[in-house]
C-alpha positions as CSV (number, residue, x, y, z in Angstrom):
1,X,-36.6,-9.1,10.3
2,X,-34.0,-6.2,10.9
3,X,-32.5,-4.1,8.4
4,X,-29.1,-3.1,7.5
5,X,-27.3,-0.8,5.8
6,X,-23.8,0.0,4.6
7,X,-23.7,2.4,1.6
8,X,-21.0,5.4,1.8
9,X,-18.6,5.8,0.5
10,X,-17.8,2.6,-0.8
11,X,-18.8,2.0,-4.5
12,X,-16.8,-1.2,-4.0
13,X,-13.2,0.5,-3.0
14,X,-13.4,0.9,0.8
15,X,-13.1,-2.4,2.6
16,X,-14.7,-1.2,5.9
17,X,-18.3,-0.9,4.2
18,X,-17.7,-3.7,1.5
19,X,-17.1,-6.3,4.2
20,X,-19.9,-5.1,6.2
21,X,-22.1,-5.6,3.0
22,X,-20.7,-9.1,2.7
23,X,-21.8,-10.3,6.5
24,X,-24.9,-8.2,7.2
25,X,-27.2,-11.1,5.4
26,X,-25.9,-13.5,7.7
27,X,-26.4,-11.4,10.6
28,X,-28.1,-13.1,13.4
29,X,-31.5,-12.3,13.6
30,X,-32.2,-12.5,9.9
31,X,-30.9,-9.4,8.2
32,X,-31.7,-7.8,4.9
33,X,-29.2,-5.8,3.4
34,X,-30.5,-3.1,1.7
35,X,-28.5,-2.4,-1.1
36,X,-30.3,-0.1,-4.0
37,X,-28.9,3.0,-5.5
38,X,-30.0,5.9,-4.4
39,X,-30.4,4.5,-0.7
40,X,-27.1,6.8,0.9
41,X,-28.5,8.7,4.2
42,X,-30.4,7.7,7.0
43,X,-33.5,8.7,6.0
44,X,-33.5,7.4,2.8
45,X,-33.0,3.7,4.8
46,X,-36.1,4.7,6.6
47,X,-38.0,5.6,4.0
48,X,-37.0,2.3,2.3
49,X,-37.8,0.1,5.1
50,X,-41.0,1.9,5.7
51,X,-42.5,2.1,2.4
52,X,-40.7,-0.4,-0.3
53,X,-43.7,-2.8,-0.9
54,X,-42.9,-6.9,0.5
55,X,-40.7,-5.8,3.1
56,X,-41.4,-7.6,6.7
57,X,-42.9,-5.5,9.5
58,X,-43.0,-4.6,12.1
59,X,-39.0,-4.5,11.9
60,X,-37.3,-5.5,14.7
61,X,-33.9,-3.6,14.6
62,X,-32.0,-1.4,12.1
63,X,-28.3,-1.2,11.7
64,X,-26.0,1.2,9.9
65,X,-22.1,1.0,9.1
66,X,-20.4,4.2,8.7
67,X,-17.1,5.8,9.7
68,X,-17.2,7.3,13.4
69,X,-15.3,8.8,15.9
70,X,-15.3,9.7,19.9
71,X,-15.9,13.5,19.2
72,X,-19.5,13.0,17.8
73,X,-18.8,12.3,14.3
74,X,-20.0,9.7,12.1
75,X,-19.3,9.6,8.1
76,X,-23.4,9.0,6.6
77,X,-25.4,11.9,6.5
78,X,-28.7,12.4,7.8
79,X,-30.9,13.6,4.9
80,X,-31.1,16.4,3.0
81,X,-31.5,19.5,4.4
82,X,-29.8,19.6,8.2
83,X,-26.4,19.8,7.0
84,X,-25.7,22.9,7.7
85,X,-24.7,25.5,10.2
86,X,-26.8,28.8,11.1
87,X,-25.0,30.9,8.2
88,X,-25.5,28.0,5.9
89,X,-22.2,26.6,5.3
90,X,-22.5,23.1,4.5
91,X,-21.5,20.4,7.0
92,X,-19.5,17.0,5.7
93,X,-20.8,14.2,7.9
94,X,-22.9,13.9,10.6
95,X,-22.1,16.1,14.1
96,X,-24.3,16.9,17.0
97,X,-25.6,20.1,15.3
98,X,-26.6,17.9,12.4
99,X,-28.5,16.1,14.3
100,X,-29.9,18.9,16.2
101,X,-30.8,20.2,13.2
102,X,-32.4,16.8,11.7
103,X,-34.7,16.5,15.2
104,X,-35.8,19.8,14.2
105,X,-36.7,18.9,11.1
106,X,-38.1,15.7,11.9
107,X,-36.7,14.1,9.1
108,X,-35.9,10.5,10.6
109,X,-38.3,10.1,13.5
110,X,-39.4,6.3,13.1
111,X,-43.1,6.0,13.5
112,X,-44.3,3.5,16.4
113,X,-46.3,1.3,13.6
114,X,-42.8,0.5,11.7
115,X,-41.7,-1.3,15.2
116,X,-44.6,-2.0,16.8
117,X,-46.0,-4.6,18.1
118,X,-42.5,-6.6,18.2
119,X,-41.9,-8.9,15.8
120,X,-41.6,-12.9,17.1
121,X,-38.2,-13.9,17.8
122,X,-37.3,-9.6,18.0
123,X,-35.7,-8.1,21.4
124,X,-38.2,-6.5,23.6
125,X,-37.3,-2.9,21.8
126,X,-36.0,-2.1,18.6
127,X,-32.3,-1.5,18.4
128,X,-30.9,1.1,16.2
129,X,-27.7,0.3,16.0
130,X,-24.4,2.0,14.7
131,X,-21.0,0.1,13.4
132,X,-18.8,3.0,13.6
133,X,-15.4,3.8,15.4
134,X,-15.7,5.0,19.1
135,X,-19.1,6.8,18.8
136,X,-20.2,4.9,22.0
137,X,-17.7,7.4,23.8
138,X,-19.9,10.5,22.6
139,X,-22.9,10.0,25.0
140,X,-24.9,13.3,23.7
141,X,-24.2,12.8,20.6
142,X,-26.1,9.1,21.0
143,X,-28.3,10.9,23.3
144,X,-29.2,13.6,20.0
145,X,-29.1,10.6,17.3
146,X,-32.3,9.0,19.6
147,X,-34.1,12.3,20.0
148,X,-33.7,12.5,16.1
149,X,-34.9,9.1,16.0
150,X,-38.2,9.8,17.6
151,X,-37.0,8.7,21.6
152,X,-39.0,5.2,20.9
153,X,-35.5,3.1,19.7
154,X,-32.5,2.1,21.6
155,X,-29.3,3.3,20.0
156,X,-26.1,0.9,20.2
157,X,-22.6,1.9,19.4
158,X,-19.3,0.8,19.7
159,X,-16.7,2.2,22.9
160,X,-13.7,1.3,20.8
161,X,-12.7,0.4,17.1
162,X,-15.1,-1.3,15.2
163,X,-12.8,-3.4,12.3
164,X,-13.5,-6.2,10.4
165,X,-11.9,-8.7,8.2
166,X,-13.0,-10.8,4.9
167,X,-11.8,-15.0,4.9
168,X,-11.9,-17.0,2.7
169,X,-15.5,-18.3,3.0
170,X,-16.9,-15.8,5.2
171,X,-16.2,-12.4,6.9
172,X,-15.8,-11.5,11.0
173,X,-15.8,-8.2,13.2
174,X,-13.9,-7.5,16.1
175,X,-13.1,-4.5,18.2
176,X,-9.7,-2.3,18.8
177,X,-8.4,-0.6,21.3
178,X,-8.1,3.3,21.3
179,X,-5.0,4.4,23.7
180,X,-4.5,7.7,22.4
181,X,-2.1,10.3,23.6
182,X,-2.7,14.0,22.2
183,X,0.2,16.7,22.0
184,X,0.9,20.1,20.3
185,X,4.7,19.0,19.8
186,X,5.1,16.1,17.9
187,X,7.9,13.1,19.4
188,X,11.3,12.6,17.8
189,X,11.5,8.9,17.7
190,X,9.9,5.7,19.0
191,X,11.4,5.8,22.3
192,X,9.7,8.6,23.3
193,X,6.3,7.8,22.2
194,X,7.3,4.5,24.0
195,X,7.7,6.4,27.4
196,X,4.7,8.8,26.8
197,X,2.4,6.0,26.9
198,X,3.6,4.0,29.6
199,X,3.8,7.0,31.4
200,X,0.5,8.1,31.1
201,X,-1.4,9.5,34.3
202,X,-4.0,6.9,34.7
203,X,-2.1,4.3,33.3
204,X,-4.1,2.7,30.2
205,X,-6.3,-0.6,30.9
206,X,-7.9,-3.3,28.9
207,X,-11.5,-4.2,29.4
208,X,-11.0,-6.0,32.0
209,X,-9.5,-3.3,34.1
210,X,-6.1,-4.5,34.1
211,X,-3.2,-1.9,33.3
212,X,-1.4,-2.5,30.1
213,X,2.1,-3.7,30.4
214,X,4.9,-1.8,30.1
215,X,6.9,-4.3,27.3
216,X,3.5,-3.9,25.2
217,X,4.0,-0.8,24.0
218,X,7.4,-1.6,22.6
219,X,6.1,-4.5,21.0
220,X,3.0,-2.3,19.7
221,X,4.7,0.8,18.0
222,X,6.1,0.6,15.3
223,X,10.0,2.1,14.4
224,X,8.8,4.4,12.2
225,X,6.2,6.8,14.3
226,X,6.0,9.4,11.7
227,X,2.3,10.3,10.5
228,X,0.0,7.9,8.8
229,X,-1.1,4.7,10.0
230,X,1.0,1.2,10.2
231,X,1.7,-1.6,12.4
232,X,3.1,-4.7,13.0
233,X,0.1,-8.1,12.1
234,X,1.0,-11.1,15.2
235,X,-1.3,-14.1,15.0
236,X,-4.4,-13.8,17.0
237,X,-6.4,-16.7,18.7
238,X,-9.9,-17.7,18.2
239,X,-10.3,-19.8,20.6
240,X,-11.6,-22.5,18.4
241,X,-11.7,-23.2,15.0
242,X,-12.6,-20.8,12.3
243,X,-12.7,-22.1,8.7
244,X,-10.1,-25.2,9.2
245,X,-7.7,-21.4,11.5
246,X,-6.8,-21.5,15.0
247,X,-5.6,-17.8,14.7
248,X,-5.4,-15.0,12.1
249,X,-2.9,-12.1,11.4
250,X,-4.3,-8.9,13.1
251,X,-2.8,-5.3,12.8
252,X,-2.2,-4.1,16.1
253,X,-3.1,0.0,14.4
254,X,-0.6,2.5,14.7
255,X,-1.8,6.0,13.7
256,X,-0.2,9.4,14.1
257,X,-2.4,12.1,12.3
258,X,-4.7,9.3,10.8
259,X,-7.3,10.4,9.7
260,X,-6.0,14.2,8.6
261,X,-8.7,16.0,10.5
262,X,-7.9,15.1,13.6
263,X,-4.7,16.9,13.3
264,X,-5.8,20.4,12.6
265,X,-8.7,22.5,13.4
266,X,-9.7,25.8,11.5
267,X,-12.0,28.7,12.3
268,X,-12.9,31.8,10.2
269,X,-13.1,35.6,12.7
270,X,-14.9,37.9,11.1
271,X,-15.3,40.7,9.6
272,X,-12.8,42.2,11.0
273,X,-11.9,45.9,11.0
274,X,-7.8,45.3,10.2
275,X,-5.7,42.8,10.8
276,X,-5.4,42.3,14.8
277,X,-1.5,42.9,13.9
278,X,0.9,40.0,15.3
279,X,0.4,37.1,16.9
280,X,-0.8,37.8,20.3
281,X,-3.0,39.3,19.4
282,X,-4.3,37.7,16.7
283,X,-4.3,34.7,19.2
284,X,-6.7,37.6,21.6
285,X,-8.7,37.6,19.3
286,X,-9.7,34.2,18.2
287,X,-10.1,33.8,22.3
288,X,-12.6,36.4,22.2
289,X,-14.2,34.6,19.6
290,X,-14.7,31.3,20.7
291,X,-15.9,32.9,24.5
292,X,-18.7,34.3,22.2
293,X,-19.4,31.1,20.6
294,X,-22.3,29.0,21.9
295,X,-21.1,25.8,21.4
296,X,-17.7,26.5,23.2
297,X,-19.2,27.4,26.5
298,X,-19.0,24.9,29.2
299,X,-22.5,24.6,30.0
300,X,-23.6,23.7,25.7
301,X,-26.0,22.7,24.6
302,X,-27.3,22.3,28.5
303,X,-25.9,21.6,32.1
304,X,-27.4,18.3,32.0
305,X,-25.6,17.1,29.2
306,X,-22.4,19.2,28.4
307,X,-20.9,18.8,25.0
308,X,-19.1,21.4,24.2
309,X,-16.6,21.4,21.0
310,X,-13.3,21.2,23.1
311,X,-14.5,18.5,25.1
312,X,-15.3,16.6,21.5
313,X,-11.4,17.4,20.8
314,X,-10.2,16.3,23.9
315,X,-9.5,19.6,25.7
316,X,-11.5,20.6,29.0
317,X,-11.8,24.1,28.4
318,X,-11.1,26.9,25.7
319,X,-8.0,27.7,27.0
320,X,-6.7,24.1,27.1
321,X,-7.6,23.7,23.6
322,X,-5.5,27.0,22.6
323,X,-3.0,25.6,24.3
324,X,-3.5,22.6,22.6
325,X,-2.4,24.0,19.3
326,X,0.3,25.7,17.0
327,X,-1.7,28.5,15.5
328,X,-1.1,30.2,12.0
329,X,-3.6,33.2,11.0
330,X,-3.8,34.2,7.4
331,X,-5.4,37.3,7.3
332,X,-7.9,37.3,4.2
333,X,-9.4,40.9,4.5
334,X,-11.9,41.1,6.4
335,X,-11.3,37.6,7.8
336,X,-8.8,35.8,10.1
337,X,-8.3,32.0,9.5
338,X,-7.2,30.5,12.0
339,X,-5.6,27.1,11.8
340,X,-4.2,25.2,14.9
341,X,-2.1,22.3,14.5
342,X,-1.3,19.5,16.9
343,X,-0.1,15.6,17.2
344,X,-2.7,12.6,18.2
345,X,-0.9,9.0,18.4
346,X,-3.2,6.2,18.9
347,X,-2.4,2.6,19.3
348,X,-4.9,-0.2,18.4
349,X,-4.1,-3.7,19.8
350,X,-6.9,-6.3,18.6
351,X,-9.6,-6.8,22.0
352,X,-9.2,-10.5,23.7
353,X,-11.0,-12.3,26.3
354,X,-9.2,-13.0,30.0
355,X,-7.5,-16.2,28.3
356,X,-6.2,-14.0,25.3
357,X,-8.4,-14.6,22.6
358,X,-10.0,-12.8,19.9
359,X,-13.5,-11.1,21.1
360,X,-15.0,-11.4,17.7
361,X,-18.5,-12.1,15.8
362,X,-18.0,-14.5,12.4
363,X,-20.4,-14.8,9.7
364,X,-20.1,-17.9,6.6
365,X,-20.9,-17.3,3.2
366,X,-24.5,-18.6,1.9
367,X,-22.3,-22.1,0.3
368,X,-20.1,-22.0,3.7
369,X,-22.0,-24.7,6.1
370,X,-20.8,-23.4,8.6
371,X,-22.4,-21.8,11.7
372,X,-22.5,-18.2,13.0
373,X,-19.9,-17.4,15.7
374,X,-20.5,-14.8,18.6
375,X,-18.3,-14.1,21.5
376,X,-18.6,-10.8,21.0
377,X,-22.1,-9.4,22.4
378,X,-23.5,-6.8,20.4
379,X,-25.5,-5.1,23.5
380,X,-24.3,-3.2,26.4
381,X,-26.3,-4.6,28.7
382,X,-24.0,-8.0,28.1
383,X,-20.3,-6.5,27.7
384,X,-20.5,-2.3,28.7
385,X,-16.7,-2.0,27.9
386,X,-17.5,-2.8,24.4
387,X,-20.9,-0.9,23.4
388,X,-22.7,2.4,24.8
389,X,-26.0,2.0,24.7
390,X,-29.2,4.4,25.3
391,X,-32.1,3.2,26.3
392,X,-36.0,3.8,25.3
393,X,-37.6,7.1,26.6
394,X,-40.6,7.1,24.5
């Protein structure tokens, strides 16, 4: 049996989670959604699985839904006492010092008798798997999330866009592309963003490792590129049959400064003594600053596995990410705030197979007959452009 879990924050209204709740049951090998209030972080899923009485174990996998991205972000939190940074200013979400923080703690370190020995019909190892947006990109993050997790798990997530959609008598999951371009000027107008991504130095690929055509991009951004997330919805293929549908109506995603957060990015210096006095120098000083800071040095939180904040953003070094930015500093004695600004465009095209169609897992209702589809693998190990996946070390 393998657990699921999609809780946050939901309470019915976002669709992401909801849908996930609706094909988790069905999930192939049998799944049990757990679904009771009060059941929100990660550790209180463990602590469910482990110790709610008439549950099956050993388990053989555990899966979480939650928001993600490719900086080292995902939306659940942990438990309830890592999120936090060393002056004890709460952290929203989950980020690598979270989790640094949570292995520290030991608060969601899976004992070997939950898994152990493997259930009949169970892969080889447990899987702990996360349905979030792009987190397969963030290898240390992963790599963190698994130390957290005790080292005796896989962890699984997604490279690109992890979306879903409800039918009529069932629900399926498919993937998205994430061609992004990131700019501290914003475009003018379609053409533009047009020519900035077929421009792009390496030119953007699918899976396959073909380059995207140039026409594409004018067929995949939208008229209107200002900020906030749209798209045009062509039919898509199957492949085959999918409740009586040889194709559906996918958005291919258009977002400019979607989500908020990833447009802006705000520190606090201080105390300070006075006010550094104009721009240049207030700009000096928030340099200073962040060459002081731990987690912005090249080498954090190791030379073995670099993951430094810029890097999470995009940049390649402090300066790159100053540069990266329009900078304001309020100066609220004895503090400078300093908030950057800067433009991220993403386009989302659905992912298909060599013959064009949809790569895409499909799960019926209880009073559907029908059976589960797969042709998309939910392992690395069988399709690496679509998951990241960390192996057992433990």
């Amino acid at each position: 049996m393998d657990y699921a879990i999609a809780p946050l924050p939901d309470h019915g209204r976002n669709l992401f989670y909801s849908i996930y709740r609706r094909m988790f049951p069905h999930r192939l090998p049998k799944t049990h959604l757990v679904d009771e209030l009060g059941v929100e972080r990660v550790e209180d899923f463990l602590n469910y699985v482990k110790n709610e009485p008439g549950l099956s174990r050993p388990v053989g996998s555990f899966v979480i839904a939650t928001h993600g991205n490719d900086g080292g972000y995902i939306e659940m939190e942990i438990d309830t006492v890592s999120h936090h940074d060393d002056n004890g200013i709460p952290i929203e979400g989950t980020t690598y010092e979270v989790l640094v923080n949570a292995d520290n703690n030991a608060t969601i370190k899976i004992p070997n008798a939950l898994i152990t020995p493997r259930p009949p019909g169970s892969s080889a190892t447990a899987v702990f798997f996360v349905r979030g947006c792009n987190v397969g990109v963030a290898v240390p993050f992963l790599q963190k999330f698994k130390e957290a997790l005790g080292g005796n798990v896989e962890v699984s997530a997604p490279k690109l866009f992890d979306r879903n959609q409800n039918m009529s008598q069932g629900a399926f999951e498919f993937m998205g592309y994430n061609f992004k371009i990131i700019r501290r000027d914003g475009f003018d107008n379609k053409k533009q963003v047009v020519d900035a991504f077929r421009n792009k130095v390496p030119r953007f690929s699918f899976i396959d490792g073909t380059e995207v055509p140039d026409a594409n991009w004018n067929r995949w951004i939208p008229d209107n590129v200002g900020v906030g997330i749209r798209g045009g919805s062509p039919f898509v293929s199957f492949g085959q049959q999918v409740e009586g549908l040889a194709s559906f109506r996918l958005q291919v995603e258009f977002r400019h400064n979607y989500p908020a957060r990833v447009a802006h990015w705000t520190v606090t210096v201080g105390p300070l003594a006075a006010n550094p006095g104009n721009d240049a120098a207030r700009l000096q000083t928030l340099r200073d600053s962040l060459s002081d800071d731990p987690r912005f040095q090249p080498d954090y939180p190791s030379a073995e596995r670099p993951f430094p904040i810029y890097q999470r953003l995009g940049y390649r070094s402090i300066q790159e990410f100053l540069d990266g930015y329009h900078w304001k500093f309020p100066w609220k004695p004895p503090n400078l705030i300093c908030t950057g600004r800067r433009h991220v465009y993403v386009v989302g095209p659905p992912v298909r197979d060599q013959g064009g169609n949809l790569l895409f897992n499909y799960y019926p209702d209880n009073d559907n007959p029908a059976n589960v589809i797969e042709t998309m693998s939910n392992l690395a190990t069988a399709n690496p452009a679509l998951f990241q996946e960390l192996f057992q070390t433990v």
